[in-house]
Each structure stands twice: as C-alpha cells, then as structure tokens.
matplotlib code that plots the C-alpha trace (Angstrom):
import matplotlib.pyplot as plt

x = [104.9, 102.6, 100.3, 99.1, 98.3, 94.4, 93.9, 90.7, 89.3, 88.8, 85.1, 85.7, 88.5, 85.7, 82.6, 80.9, 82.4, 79.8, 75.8, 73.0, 75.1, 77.4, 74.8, 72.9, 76.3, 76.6, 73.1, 73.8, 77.0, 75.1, 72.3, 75.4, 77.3, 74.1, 73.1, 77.0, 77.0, 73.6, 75.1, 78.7, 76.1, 74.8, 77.8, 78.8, 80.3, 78.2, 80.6, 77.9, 77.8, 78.7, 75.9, 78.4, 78.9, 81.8, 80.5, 82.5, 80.4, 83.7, 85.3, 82.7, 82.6, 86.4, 86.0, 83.4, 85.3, 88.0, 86.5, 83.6, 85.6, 84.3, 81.4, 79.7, 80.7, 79.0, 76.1, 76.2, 76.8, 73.7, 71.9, 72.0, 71.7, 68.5, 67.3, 68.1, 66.3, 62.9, 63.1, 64.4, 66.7, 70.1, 72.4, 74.7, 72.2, 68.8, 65.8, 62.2, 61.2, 63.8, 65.1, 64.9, 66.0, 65.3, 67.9, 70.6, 69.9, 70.8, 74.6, 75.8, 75.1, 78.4, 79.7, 76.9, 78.4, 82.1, 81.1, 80.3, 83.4, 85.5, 83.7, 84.9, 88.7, 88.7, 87.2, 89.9, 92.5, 92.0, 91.7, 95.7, 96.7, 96.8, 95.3, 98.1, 100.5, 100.4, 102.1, 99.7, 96.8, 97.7, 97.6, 94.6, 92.9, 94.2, 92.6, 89.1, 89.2, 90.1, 87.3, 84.7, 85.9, 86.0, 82.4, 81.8, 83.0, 82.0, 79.0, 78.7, 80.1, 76.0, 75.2, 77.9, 78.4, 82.2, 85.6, 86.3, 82.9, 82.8, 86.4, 85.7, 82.3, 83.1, 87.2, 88.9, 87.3, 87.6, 91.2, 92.4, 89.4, 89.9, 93.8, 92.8, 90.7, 93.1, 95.6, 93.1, 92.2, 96.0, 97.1, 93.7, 93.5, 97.1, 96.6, 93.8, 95.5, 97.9, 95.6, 94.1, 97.3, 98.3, 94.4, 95.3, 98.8]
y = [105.3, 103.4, 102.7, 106.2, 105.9, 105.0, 101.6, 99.4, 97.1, 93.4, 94.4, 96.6, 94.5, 92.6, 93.9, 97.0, 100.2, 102.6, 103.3, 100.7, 97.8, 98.9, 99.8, 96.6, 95.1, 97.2, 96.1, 92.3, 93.0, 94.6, 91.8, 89.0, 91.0, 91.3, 87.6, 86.7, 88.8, 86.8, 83.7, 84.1, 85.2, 82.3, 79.9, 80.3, 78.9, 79.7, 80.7, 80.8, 82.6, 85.4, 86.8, 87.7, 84.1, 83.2, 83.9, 84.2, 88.0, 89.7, 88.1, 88.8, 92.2, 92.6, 91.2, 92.8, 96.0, 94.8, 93.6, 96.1, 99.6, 101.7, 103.2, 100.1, 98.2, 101.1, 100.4, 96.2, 97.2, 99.2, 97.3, 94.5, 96.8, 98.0, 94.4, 93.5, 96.8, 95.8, 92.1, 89.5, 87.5, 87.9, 88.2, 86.1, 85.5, 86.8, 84.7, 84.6, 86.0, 88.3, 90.7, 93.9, 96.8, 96.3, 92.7, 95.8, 97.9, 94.4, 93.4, 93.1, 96.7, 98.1, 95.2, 95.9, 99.7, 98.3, 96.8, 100.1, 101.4, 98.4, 98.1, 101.9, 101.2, 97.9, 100.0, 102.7, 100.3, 98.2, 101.7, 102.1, 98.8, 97.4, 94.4, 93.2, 92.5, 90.2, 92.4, 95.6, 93.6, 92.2, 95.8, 96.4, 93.2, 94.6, 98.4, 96.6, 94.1, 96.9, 99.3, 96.2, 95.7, 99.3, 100.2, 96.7, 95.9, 99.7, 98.7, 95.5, 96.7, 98.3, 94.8, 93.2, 93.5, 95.2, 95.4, 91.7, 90.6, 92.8, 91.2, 87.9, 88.0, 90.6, 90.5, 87.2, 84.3, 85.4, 87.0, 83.4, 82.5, 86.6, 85.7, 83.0, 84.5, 88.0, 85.4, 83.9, 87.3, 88.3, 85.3, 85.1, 89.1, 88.6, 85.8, 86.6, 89.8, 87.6, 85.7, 88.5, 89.3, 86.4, 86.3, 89.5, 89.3]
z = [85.6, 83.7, 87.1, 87.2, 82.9, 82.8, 81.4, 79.9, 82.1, 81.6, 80.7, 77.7, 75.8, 73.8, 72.4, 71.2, 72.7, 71.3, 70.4, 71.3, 71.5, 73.9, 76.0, 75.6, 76.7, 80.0, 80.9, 80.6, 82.4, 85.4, 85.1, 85.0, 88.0, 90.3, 89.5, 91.0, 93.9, 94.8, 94.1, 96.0, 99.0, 99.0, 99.1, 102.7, 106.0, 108.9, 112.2, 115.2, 117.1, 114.6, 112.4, 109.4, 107.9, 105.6, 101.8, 98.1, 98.8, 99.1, 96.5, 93.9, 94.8, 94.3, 91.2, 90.1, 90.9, 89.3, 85.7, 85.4, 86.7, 88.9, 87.4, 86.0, 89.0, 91.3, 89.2, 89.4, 93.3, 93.7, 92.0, 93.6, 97.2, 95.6, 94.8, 98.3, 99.7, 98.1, 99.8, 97.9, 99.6, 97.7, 100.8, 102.8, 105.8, 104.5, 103.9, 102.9, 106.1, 107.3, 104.3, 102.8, 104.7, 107.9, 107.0, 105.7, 109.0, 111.0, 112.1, 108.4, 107.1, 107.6, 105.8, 102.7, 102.5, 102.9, 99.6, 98.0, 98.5, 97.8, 94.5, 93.1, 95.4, 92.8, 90.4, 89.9, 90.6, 87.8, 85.3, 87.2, 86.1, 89.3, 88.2, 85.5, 87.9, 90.9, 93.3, 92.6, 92.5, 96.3, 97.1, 95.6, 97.0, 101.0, 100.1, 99.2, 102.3, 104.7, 102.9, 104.1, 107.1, 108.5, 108.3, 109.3, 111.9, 113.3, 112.1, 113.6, 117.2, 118.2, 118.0, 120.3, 124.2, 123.2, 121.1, 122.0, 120.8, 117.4, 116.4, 117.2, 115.4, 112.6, 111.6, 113.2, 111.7, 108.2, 107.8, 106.5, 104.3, 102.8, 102.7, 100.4, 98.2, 98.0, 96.7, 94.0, 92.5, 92.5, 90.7, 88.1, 86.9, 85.9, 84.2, 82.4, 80.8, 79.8, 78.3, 76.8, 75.5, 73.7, 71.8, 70.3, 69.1]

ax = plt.figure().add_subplot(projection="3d")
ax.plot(x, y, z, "-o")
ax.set_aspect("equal")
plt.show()
C-alpha cells in the first residue's frame, strides 16, 4: 500500500539534500515558515465576544506540516512559539502590550499547543503520501483540525462560565471558515505534486 511507503515532502524535491547547503536551506525554510505563521496570524476576523479570532493560523500550520515534514515543521513550529514566548507580537490577538507568555497562558494556549501537534500529524502524513491525493489529504486536513481543537477548546473552557460558552467561543464560529480552508489544502497539495510531476518528466 503505497500510503504506508515513506515519501519526500514538498520541501526536499528541489535543492541541496546534503552538507552546508542543505542546511543553509533548512534554515531559510524555518526563517520563511515562522515569517508565514506570523503573517496568517495576523489576517483575521474578529468574532466578539470570543477571544480566539478567525486567522489563516491554522492553515499555515497545516501547511507547514505538510511541505516541511514533521521534523522541520516541529522546528518552524517552535520557533515561532519561542519568538512569541520572548514577546513579540506574532499571534492572532497579541499586541505591543499584551504578549509573550503570559499572552500563551491566556484563552488561546490550548489552541498554540493544538498547533504543535497538528504540525508533526501534517508532518507524518505528508512522509505517507497523504498529501498526493485529494481524498487522503481531507483526512489529513480533519486529523490536524481536531488535534487544535482538542487542547483548545479544553483549554479555552477555564476561561468561560461553561460547555455552552467554550463551544460557542472556541469550536462553532469557525467550523465553516476551517471547512474552507481543509478544502483549499486538499485541492493545492495535489496539484502541486502534479505539478511537480510534470517539471521532472
């Protein structure tokens, strides 16, 4: 079954794959993947009253999972945590003035961690083949969503008055715009490959 054979990922079909220059390559990757995340936080819908604002976060981070594999997207993924732990103001609804970790303890965290773990879910996915077809890669998409979602909205309920609250706040109001965006990424990976394909025939 050629799902369970590991594959390349997007990342690694061009370029050097050994020495100094593939490393130099993996470091602009991670600078380019942490610069994206920051970016996608910041182009976002704000739902009041929910703290946990519509963003293209998740979708970057799918993606990321997706092109970079799990290890170098666990590294683009911490990264940019680490960037956001020392106070600059790189997620969704952080600022100049409220950032840094106590901003990662607040309402959102779950969500930040969800992240972790839908990077290295997208991550070994892709090294499956998951994302060369669009059927896998809607599974794949799901896994990642519900691996943010879980701790966040677990997260999110110590900050809400109960179950009703956390869901309307944390899940609801984005199902459609993450429905969306799951559809995107499982029509563009595919395409790509084929792409990809076709340049190297």
């Amino acid at each position: 079954m050629t799902t369970l054979t590991a594959r390349p990922v997007l990342s690694e079909i061009f370029g050097a794959d050994e020495g100094l220059s593939l490393r130099i390559r993996q470091v602009l990757l991670v600078a380019l993947g942490i610069a994206a995340l920051a970016v996608a936080a910041k182009i976002r819908v704000p739902l009041w009253p929910s703290p946990v604002p519509i963003t293209l976060g998740t979708f970057a981070v799918l993606s990321i999972g997706a092109a970079y594999g799990a290890r170098l997207g666990l590294l683009t993924i911490l990264g940019y945590m680490l960037i956001g732990a020392i106070g600059f103001d790189v997620f969704a609804s952080s600022s100049a003035e409220k950032n840094g970790l106590a901003y990662m303890m607040g309402g959102t965290g779950g969500y930040l961690l969800g992240y972790v773990l839908a990077t290295l879910a997208l991550g070994w996915a892709a090294r499956k083949g998951w994302d060369r077809s669009v059927m896998t890669m809607i599974g794949a998409m799901l896994i990642g969503n519900v691996l943010i979602y879980v701790p966040g909205v677990l997260w999110l309920h110590q900050f809400t008055s109960g179950w009703a609250q956390t869901f309307d706040w944390g899940l609801t109001p984005f199902l459609i715009g993450d429905a969306m965006k799951l559809a995107l990424a499982a029509l563009l990976f595919p395409a790509i490959w084929k792409l990809v394909g076709k340049a190297r025939t």
